[in-house]
N, C-alpha and C positions, 0 to 999 in steps of 0.2 A: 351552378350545380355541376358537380364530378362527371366527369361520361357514367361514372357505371352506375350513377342513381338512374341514367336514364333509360338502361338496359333491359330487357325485358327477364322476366324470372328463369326463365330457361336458359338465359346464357350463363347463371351461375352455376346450370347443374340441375336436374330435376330435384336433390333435396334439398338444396336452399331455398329459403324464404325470403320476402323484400324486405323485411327486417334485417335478415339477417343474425335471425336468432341459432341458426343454422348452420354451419360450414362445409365446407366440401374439404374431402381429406385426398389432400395431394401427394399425387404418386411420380418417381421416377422415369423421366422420357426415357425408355429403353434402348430409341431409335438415335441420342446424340454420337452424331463420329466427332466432333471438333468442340471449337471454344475454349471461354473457363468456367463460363458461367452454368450454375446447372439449371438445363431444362425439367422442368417439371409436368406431368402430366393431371389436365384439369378435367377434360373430359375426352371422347371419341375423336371430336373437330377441335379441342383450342389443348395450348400449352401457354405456360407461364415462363417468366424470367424476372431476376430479380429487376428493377427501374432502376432508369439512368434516366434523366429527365429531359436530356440532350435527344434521347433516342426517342421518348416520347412523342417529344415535338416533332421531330422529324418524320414519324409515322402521320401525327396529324396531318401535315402540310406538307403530302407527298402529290406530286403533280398527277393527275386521271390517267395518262398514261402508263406512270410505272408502275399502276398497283395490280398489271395483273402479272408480275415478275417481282413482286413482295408479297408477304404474308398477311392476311386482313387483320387490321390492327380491332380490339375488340374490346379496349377499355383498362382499366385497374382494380384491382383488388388487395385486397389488404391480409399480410398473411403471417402467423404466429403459429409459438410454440405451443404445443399442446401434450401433457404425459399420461400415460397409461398404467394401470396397476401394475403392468406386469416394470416401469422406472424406467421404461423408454418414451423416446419423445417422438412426434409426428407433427407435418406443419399441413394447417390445415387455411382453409382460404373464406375470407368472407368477405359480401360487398363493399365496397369503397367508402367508407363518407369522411370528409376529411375533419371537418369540427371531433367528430369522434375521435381518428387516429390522433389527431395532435393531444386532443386529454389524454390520450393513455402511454403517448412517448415522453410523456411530461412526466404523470404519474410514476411514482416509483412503484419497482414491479411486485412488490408484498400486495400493493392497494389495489392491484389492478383484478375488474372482474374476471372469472373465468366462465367461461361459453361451455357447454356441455355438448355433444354430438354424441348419435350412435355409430357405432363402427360401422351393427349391421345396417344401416340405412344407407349409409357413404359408401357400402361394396356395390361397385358398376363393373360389370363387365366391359371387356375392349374389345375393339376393332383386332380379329386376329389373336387374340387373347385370351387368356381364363385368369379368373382370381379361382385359384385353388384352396386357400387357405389366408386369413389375416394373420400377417407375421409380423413383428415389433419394427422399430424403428432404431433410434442411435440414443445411447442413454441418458438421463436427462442431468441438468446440471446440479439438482440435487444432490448425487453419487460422487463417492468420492474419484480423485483423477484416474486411478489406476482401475476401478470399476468401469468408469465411462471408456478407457481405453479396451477394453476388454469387450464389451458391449458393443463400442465402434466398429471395433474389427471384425465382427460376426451380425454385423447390420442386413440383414436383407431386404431385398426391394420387395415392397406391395405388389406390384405387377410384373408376371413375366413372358416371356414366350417359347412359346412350344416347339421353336425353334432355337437349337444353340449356338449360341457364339464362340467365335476362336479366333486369337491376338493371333498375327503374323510377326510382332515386331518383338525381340529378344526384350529387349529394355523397356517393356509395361509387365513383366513378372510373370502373366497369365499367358505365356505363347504356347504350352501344352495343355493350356485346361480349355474347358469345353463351358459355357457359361449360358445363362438365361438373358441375357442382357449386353447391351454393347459394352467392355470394359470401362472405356471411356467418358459413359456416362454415370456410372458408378464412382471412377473417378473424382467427374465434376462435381456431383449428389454431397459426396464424403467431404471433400475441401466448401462445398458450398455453406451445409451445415456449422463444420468447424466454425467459418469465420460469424456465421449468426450467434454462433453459441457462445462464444468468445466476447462479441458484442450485447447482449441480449440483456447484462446487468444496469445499462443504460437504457436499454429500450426492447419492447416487446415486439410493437407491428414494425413490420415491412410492406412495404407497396412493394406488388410485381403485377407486369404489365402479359394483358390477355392477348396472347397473338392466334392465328390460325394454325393448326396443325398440317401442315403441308404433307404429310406423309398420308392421313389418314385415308387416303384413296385407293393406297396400296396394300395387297394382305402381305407381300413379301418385299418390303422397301430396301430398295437396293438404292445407298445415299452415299455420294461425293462431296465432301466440303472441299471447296478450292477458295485459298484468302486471295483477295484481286488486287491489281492495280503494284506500281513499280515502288510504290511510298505508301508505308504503316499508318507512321505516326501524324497525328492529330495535328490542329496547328497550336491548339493550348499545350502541347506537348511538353514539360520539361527538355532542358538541352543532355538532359541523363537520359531521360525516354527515347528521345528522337536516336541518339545515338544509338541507342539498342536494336533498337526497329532498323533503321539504316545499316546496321552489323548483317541483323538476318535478313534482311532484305539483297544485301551483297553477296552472301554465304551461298544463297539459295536460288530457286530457278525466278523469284518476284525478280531479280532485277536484269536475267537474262530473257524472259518470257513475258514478264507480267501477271506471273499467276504462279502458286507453290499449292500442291496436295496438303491441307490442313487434318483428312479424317476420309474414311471410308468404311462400309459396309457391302460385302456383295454376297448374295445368294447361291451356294452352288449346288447345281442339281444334282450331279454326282455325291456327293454329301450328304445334302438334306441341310447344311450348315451355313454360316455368314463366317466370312471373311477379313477380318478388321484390319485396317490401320493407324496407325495415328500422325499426330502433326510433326513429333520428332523424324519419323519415317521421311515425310514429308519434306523436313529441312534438308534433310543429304542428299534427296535426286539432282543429279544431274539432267540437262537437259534428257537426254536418251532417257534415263530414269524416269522423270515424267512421262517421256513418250509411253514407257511402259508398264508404267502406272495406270495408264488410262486405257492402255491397252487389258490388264487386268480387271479394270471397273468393265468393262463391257465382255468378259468371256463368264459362263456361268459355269465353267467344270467342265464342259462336254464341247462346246465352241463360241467363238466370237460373236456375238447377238447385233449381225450386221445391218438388219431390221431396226435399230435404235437408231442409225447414222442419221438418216433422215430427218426424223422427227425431232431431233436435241438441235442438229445444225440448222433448223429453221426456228426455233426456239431462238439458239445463240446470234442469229443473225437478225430478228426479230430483236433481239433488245441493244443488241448494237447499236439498231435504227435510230432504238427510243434513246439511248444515254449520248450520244453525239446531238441531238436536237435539246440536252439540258447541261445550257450555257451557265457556268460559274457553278456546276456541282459538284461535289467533293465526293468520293465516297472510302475515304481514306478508313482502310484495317475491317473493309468489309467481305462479308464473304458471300460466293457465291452456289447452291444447294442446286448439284443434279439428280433426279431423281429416277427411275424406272422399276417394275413391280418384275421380282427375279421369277417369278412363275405364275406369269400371264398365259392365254391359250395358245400363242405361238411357240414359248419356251417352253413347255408342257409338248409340244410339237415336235422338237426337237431331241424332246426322251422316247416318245416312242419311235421318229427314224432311226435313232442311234439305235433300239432296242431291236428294230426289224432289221438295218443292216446286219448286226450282230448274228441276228437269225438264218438270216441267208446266208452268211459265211459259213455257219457248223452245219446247215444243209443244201448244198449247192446241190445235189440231185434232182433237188425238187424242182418243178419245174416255175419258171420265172410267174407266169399266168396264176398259176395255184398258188403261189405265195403270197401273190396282192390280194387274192380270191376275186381277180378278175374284176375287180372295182375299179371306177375310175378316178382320174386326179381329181385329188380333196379339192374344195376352193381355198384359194389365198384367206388365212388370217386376217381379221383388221389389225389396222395398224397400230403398234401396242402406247400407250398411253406413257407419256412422258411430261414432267413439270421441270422449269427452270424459275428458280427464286432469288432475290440477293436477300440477306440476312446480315443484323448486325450494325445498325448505324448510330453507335456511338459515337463517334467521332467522325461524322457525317455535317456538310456544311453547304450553302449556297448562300448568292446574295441578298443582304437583308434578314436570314436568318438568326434571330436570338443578338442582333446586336454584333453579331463577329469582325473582328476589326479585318478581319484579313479576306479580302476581296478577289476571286481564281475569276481567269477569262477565260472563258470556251468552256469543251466538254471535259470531263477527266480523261486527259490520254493517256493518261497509266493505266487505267480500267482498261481502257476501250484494246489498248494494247494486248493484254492479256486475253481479251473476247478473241482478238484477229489471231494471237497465238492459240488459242483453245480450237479456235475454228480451222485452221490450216492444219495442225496435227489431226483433230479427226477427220480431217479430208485425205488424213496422210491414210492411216489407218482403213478408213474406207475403201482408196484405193488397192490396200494390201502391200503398202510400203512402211512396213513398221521400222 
């Protein structure tokens, strides 16, 4: 039996049924900085991605300790084109069963049933979110090329936020525009589709696999993708691939660190806006450049959020522990996801001192007592909420796994490398030695 027959009906979605008669209409993760693949968003707590069956497995038979530094693997589903009156398409998600999928990638696609959904049933609100309105998708293969190009390039995402996004980097197009959504994942969204639609005269479903939404804890997710470890490529790797990987791996801070900036998102209070950059960004830092890269993930506009140090470097040193105790792992071309919410009640703290120094500057007459209103000191905030995750194991390996001919002794110390590089700059930082 599939995992996800054995799922309970909620995990599809309050409108799905165990039939299956039903689909949930997948929306764009607004929250991806990195990758290629596009993330999809399924509900509040889980996202999708298209399956690699290498990655599958490796979710399956993750060792007790690392899963609470991975994202809760949560099963498969099966997931197709679906078009709408107005000749665009949308992909929409239904349970797994494999007997089915296989008739219907067989089946040629005239023969194939089609599933019927209501829109308005499939409208869910988000964590952080509003669905304001159902807007179309990218157009369907029906349309002639020059229509579908047309359609494409004015695709809007289902879900957005009420928060705008803004590119930093010249070379993603969008560095003056102000967006509902990380570029980057619109990005992935636009190339993901492409290559389905491209494929789709062979075959209808797609498996993509249920991961846990790591983000959804946070209303303002301020997220770091960093690719780990000193080596990309896989070890099935063609000797074209390896080479490539090993190029950027040389190029960039992976092989003087251990670790390169693939993607970010940061909150700024001064703003009201996110921050973005991307993995290109990421290939040209220099050492220092990382330093201050990360030095930027952690300032929100108004100053350095030195409250995070703590919490993330007992996080990073915590998984240290655990990946040095898993002898023969690979985690080659994986990434690792830091997280913190850009306007928790301590940062929300930090607007109003800045707003009250401000005050007391344009009225220094007054006197110091009457300014506080003679209150005493607030209590200390708790401590603001931080996740560390690795994501990404595609080409992820240990012994005995899947048969793999090629056999690693010890821990990954290319990872581990990168962790102790991660960990010593924000100790740099910490310190106040940027």
């Amino acid at each position: 039996m599939c995992v996800c027959q054995t799922m309970e009906v909620g995990k599809y979605g309050k409108n799905a049924t165990k039939s299956g008669d039903r689909g949930v209409l997948l929306e764009p993760f607004i929250h991806q900085v990195g990758g290629h693949s596009s993330m999809m968003r399924y509900d509040d707590h889980t996202v999708c991605k298209p399956l690699i069956t290498r990655e599958q497995r490796f979710y399956e038979s993750l060792p007790p300790e690392m899963k609470e530094f991975t994202p809760e693997y949560k099963g498969v589903v099966s997931v197709c084109f679906e078009g709408d009156s107005d000749g665009y398409i949308n992909l929409v998600a239904y349970p797994y069963m494999e007997n089915e999928a296989l008739e219907q990638d067989d089946m040629p696609e005239r023969d194939q049933p089609r599933r019927k959904h209501s829109r308005r049933s499939l409208h869910r609100s988000s964590s952080g979110t509003e669905h304001k309105e159902e807007k179309p998708g990218l157009a369907s293969d029906s349309t002639e090329s020059s229509i579908q190009e047309a359609k494409s390039s004015r695709m809007d995402l289902h879900i957005h936020s009420d928060v705008p996004f803004q590119m930093l980097d010249g070379n993603s197009g969008l560095s003056s525009e102000k967006i509902s959504h990380n570029p980057w994942s619109l990005r992935c969204h636009k190339q993901q589709l492409s290559r389905m639609r491209s494929e789709s005269k062979e075959r209808k479903l797609y498996k993509f696999l249920l991961l846990e939404n790591v983000v959804h804890h946070f209303k303002f997710p301020c997220v770091l993708d960093l690719k780990m470890g000193t080596r990309q490529h896989g070890d099935d790797a063609s000797e074209e691939k390896a080479a490539r990987q090993m190029k950027k791996c040389e190029q960039s801070t992976s092989a003087t660190l251990g670790v390169r900036v693939c993607g970010m998102q940061v909150y700024q209070l001064n703003t009201g806006h996110y921050l973005c950059r991307n993995k290109y960004y990421g290939r040209g830092l220099s050492i220092e450049g990382f330093r201050n890269a990360l030095y930027q993930y952690l300032h929100n506009g108004i100053e350095l959020r030195k409250d995070l140090f703590e919490p993330v470097l007992a996080k990073l040193r915590s998984l240290k522990a655990v990946l040095e105790r898993q002898a023969s792992y690979r985690f080659y071309s994986s990434s690792l996801l830091i997280i913190y919410d850009g306007k928790d009640s301590r940062a929300e703290m930090f607007v109003e001192c800045h707003s009250e120094t401000r005050l007391k500057q344009m009225d220094s007459s007054v006197p110091e007592s009457l300014q506080d209103g003679g209150s005493t000191e607030p209590s200390s905030p708790p401590h603001p909420m931080v996740d560390v995750r690795m994501i990404d194991f595609a080409h992820s390996t240990f012994k005995g796994f899947r048969d793999d001919p090629t056999v690693h002794d010890g821990p990954d110390r290319g990872y581990v490398f990168g962790l102790e590089s991660l960990i010593n700059i924000m100790e740099q930082l910490r310190e106040g030695n940027q």
